[in-house]
N, C-alpha and C positions, 0 to 999 in steps of 0.2 A: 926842793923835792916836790912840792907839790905843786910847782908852774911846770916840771918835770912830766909830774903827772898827767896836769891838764893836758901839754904838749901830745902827750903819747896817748891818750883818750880822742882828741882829734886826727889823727894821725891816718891817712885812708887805710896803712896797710894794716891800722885794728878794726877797718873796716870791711873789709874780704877776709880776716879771718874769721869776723863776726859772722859772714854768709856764706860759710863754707856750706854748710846742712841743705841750705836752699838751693847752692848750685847742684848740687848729686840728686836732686828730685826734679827739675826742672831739665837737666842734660839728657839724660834717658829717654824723660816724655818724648822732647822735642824728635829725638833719635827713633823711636816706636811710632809716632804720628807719621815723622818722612817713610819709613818703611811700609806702614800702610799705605801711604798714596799711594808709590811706585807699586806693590802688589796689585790693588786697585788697577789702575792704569795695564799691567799685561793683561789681568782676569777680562778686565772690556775691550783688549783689542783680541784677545783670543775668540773672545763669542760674539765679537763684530766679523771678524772673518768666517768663524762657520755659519753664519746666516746668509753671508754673500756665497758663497758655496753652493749652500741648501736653496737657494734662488736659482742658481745658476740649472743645477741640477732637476729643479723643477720644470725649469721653462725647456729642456730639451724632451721633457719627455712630451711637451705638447711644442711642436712645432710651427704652433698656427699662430702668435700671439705678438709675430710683426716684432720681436725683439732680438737681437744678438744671443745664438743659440750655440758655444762650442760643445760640442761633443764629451761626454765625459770621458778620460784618462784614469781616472782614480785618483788625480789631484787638480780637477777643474780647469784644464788647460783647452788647446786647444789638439784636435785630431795629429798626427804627421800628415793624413790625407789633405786634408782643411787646412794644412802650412801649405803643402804644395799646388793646391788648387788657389793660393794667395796670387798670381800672376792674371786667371784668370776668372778671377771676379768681375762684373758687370762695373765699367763706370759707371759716375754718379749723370754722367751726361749722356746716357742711352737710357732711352724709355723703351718697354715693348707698350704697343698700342695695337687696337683693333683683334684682338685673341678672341679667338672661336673656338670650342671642343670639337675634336675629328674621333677618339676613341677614351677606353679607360683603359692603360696601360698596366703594368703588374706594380707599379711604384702609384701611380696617382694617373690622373685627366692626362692626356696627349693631347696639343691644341696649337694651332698654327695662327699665326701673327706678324708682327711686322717691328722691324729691330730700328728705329729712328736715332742717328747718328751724325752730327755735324753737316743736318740739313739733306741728308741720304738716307734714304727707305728702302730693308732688305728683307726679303720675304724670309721668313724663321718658321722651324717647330719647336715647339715648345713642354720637353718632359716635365712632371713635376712632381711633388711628391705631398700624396691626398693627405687631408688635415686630420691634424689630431693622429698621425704619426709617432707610435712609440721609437724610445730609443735606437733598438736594434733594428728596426725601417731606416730608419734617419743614417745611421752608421753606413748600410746599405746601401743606401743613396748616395751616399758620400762616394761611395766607393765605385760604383758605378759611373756619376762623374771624371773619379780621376783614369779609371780605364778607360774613357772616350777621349780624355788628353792625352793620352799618353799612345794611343793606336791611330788618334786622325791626322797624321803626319804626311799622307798620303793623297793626294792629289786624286786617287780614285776611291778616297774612304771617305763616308759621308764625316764632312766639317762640323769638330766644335768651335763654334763664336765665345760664347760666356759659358759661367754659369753664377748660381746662386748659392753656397752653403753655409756663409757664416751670421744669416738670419734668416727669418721665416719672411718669405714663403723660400722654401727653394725650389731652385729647379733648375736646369742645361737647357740650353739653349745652342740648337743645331741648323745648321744651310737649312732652306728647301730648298726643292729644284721643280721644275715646270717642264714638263706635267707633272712628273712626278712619280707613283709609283710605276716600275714597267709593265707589271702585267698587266695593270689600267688600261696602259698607254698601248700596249697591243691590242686589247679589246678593242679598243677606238679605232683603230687602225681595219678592224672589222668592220665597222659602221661608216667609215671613212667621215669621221666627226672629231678629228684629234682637234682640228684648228688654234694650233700652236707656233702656225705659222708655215712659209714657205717650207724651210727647210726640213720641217719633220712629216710634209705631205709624200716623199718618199721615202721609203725605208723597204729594204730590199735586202736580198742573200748577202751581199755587200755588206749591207749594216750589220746583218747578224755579226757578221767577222769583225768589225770597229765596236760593235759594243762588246761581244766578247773577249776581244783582246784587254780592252780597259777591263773588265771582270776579273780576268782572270790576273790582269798585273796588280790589282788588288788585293787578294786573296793569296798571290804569290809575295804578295810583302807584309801579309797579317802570318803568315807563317815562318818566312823567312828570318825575318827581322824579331817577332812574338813569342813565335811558338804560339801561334792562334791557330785552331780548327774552328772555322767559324759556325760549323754544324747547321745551317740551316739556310743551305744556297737554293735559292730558286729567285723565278722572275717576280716573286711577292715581295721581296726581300731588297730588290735593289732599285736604287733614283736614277731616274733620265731627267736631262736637262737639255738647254738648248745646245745646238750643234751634234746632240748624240752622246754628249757629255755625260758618263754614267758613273755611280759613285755605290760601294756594297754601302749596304743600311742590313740593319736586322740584327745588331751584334746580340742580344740580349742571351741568347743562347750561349754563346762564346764567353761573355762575362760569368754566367752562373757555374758553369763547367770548368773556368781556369779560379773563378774564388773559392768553389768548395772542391777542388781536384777531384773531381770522379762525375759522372753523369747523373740526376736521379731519373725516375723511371716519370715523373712527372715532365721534366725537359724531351725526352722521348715523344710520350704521346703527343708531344706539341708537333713532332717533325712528321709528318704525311710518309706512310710506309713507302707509296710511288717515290719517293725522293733520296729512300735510304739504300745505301751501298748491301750488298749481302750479311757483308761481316757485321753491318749493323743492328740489322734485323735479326741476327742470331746472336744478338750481344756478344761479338767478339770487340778486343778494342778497336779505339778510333784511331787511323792517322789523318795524315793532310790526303795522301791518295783514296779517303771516304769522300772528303770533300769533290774531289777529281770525278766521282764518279756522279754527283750531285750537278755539277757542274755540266756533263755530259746530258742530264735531262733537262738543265737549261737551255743548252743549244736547240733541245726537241721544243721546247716551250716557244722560244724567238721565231723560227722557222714555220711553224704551225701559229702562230699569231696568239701565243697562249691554250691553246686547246691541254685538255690536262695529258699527261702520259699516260702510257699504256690505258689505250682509248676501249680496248675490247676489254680489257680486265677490268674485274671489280677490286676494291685493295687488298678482300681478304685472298685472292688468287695471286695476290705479285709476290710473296715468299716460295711457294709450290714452282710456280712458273720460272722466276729466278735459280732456282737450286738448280734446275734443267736446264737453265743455259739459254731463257727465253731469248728473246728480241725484239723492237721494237721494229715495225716495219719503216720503211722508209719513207717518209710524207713527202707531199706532193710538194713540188718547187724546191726541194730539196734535192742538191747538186750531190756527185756522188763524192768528193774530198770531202765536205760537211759532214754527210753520212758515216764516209770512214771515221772520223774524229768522232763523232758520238759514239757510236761501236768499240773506238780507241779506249777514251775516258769511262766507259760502261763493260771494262772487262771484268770477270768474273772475278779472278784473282788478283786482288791490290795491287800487287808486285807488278801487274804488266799492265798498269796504270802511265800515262807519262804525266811527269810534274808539269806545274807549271810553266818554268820557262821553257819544258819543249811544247808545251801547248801554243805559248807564245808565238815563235818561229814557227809553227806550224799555222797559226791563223793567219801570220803574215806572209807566208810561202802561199796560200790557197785561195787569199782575198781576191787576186786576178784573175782569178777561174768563176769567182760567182758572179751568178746574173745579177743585172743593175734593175733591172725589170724592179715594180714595184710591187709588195706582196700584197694578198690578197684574200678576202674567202667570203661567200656569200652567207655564210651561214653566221649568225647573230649570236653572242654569247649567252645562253642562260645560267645563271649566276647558279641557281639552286640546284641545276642540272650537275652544272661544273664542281660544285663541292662535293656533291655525292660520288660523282668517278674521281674525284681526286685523292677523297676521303679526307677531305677537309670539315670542321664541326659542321652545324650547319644553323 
């Protein structure tokens, strides 16, 4: 009995009954410790993410700080704009070099440059959008962008190349063209100082019909295709290049008018009464046959080498004069088929407006009839003169 005993006093299984008390205090701990860590562990990745967040969201509302800026969603992602404009981000193997400031634009600086690509230098302008840029600028801007991708599809619509939106600085990057703007380039054509080369030292009743065709098949494909009224056609507004090569520029009107659907009374004052259709000027709505009639004092602009429209009226007379059914006389060098088409595009009533593609056919039925002669006028632009009959700021 009592080697019995000894036997069973060594025995391991009297020894885990012996530790029974120790394991139910030590089980639990162990059990309470791991469940702290793991709590632990989500609490610091929950407030490691909203700090990456609260950076993100910082850095957009300053746009200047040379970092990866997405747009806020509400969940720190990235724009749909800013997805779609993903194709047309700048390589890393295109520098712009040599940028100069030409104006201040409604977004930032406007400034032309030079786009250096696989040992190829192409002359660029350069939109961009000014520092220190709150959120709803930046959104803005984004937006803007992707409406210039989306309408430069067209071989007579000024080209987007890049842009910039998914860090700071941004900014789009579009063609020049040389000379550049037209009604510059008519001026010049005053002074006979274009020196752009051979082929632009004439330009004649002819050309008016080659540049206006390309105008207008322009314009006829921002509507067509759009549903764009580009509201602010004149010779200020569109790029010559070489051969006569002309492309509409000036959308920014057309942008603010198709993102807030309605006109404001600010995009208005921007358009020179001289330029606006009747129904405009009496704020009735717009179609494309406003544009048609804008379009018609372009023809007067080309033909006259830029001189502003209705040369005897001051601006606040072209609404009075308009309702009566004024006219433009007919300028000098000015063949009478041209004549009729401005008259055409200048009818009172929208409805006997012709669209585009009869405009079309109609400059190319008439081009044979105009003189090849080259235009002409001895009289010299004055800048300050011309804004004030145009009703241009000044």
């Amino acid at each position: 009995m009592a080697a019995q005993a000894q036997c069973n006093g060594s025995d391991p299984v009297g020894y885990e009954e012996g530790s029974g008390p120790f394991a139910m205090i030590i089980i639990p701990s162990l059990l309470a410790l791991s469940t702290l860590i793991v709590v632990s562990q989500i609490i610091w990745s929950f407030v490691t993410k909203r700090s990456s967040a609260q950076v993100i969201t910082g850095s957009s509302s300053n746009v200047n700080e040379g970092e990866p800026v997405p747009l806020d969603t509400g969940v720190g992602t990235l724009r749909p704009a800013q997805e779609a404009l993903g194709q047309w981000e700048i390589p890393t193997q295109c520098t712009l070099v040599g940028i100069e400031p030409l104006q201040m634009g409604r977004y930032g600086p406007i400034c032309k440059g030079q786009l250096k690509q696989d040992n190829t230098s192409t002359a660029v302008v350069i939109k961009t959008l000014k520092d220190r840029s709150n959120q709803s600028e930046a959104t803005e801007f984004v937006d803007l962008v992707l409406f210039h991708a989306t309408v430069s599809k067209h071989e007579n619509i000024v080209k987007m190349l890049y842009c910039q939106t998914c860090r700071t600085p941004m900014y789009l990057v579009l063609e020049a063209s040389f000379p550049g703007n037209l009604l510059h380039f008519l001026w010049s054509l005053r002074e006979d100082r274009c020196g752009a080369g051979d082929n632009f030292q004439v330009f004649s009743e002819r050309s008016v019909y080659l540049v206006a065709k390309q105008i207008a098949a322009g314009l006829d494909y921002l509507h067509s295709y759009h549903r764009i009224i580009h509201g602010d056609v004149a010779a200020r507004n569109m790029l010559i290049g070489s051969g006569l090569s002309v492309k509409v520029s000036g959308l920014d009107w057309a942008f603010k008018s198709r993102q807030m659907r309605m006109v404001s009374k600010e995009q208005e004052v921007n358009v020179p009464v001289k330029w606006q259709a009747p129904e405009r000027i009496m704020r009735l709505p717009l179609t494309d046959r406003s544009d048609v009639w804008s379009f018609g004092i372009l023809l007067y602009e080309m033909i006259t080498l830029g001189s502003p429209p209705y040369p005897d009226l001051d601006p606040s007379e072209v609404l009075p004069n308009t309702l009566a059914h004024y006219r433009m006389k007919r300028p000098e060098n000015c063949g009478a088929p041209l004549y009729d088409l401005i008259k055409y595009c200048c009818m009172w009533n929208f409805k006997d407006r012709p669209v585009y593609s009869a405009i079309i056919r109609l400059l190319d039925s008439y081009k044979y009839l105009a003189d090849t002669k080259p235009l002409r006028s001895e009289q010299e632009m004055d800048i300050c003169e011309y804004r004030r009959k145009a009703g241009l700021p000044q």
